[in-house]
C-alpha positions in Angstrom: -8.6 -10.4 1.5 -8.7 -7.9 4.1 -11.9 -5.5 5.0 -11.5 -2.0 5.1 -9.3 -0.8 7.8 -8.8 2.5 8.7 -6.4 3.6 6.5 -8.0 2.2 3.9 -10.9 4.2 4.5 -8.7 6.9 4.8 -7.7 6.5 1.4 -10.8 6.0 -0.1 -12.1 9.2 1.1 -9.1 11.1 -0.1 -9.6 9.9 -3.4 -13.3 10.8 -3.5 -11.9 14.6 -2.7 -9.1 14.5 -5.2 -10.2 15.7 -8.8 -9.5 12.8 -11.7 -6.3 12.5 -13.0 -3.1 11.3 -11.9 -2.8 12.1 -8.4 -6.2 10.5 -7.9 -4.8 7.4 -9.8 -1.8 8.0 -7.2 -4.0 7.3 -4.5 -5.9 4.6 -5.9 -2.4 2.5 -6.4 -1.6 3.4 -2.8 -5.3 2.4 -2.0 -4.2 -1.3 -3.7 -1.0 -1.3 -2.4 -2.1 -1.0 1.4 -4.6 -3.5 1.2 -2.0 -6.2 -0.1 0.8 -5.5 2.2 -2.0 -5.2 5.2 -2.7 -8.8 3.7 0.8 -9.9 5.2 -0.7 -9.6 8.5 -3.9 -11.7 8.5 -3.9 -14.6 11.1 -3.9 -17.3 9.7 -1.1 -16.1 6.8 -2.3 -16.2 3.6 0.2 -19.2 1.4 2.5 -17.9 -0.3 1.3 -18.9 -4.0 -1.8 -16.8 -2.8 0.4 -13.4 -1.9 2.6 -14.2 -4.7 -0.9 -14.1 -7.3 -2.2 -10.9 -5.5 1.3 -9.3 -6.2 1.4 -10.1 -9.7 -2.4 -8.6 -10.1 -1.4 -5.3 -8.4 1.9 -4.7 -10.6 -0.3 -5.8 -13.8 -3.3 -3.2 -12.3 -0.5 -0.6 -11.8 0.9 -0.6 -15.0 -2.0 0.8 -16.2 -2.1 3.8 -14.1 -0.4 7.1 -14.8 1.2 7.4 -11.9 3.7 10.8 -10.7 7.2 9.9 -11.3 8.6 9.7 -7.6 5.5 7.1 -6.6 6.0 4.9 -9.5 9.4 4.4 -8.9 8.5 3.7 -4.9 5.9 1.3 -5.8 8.3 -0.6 -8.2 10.8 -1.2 -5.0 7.2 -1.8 -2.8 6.2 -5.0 -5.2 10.0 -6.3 -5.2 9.8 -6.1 -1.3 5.9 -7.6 -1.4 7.4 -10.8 -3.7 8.8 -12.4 -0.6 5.6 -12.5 1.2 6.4 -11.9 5.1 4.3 -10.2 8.4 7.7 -8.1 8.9 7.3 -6.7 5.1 4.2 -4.9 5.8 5.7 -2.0 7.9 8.3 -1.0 5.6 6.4 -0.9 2.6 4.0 1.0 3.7 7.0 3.1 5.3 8.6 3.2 2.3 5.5 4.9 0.1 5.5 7.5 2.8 7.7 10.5 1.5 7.0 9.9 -2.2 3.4 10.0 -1.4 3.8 13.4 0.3 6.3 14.4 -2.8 3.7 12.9 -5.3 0.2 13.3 -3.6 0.7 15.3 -0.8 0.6 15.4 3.1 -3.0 14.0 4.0 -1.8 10.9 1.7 2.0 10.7 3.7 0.1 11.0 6.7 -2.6 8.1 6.2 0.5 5.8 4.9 2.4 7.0 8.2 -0.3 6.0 10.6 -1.2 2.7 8.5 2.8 1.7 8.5 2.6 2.5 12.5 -0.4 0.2 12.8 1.0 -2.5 10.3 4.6 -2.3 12.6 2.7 -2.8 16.5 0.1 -5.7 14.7 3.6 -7.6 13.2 4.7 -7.2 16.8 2.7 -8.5 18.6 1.6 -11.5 17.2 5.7 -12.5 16.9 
């Protein structure tokens, strides 16, 4: 499991400003969601059986979450894309929360997935 990075900090600040409710639940599921596609990246790679139980977890811990419309539906195509566990899926996942996050959740959110997706695309470079 990964430490903290920086977006995850991000993202943990954001939800200690953010009143209860859905949109802070919002954040928490991105929050989860980061940390298991930032996963794909660890050197050595995690087995697959491994990704595959942490991906079952997050959809069961999701489910539980009221979650905005427009951010459920993009983390529904996120855990598809996280089932095949592979460094290159990090990037666009995390790309792929980015404008229903800003729809959902807002800008600071959009912007910390942004950066995280940036950072998740030059770390799978350069280790290929």
């Amino acid at each position: 499991m990964s430490l903290l990075s920086p977006g995850g900090a991000a993202l943990v600040e954001l939800m200690g400003e953010t009143p209860r409710g859905p949109r802070r639940e919002g954040v928490f599921a991105l929050w989860l969601t980061l940390r298991v596609a930032e996963d794909l990246l660890l050197a050595p790679p995690q087995a697959d059986r491994a990704v595959k139980r942490r991906v079952a977890a997050l959809e069961r811990r999701l489910s539980s979450l009221s979650l905005p419309a427009p951010l459920r539906r993009a983390l529904v195509a996120a855990l598809a894309e996280l089932n095949e566990p592979r460094r290159e899926k990090a990037a666009p996942v995390l790309q792929l929360l980015v404008a229903p996050a800003r729809e959902a959740l807002g800008s600071d959110a959009a912007e910390i997935l942004g950066r995280a997706a940036r950072s998740a695309a030059q770390r799978a470079a350069a280790t290929s």
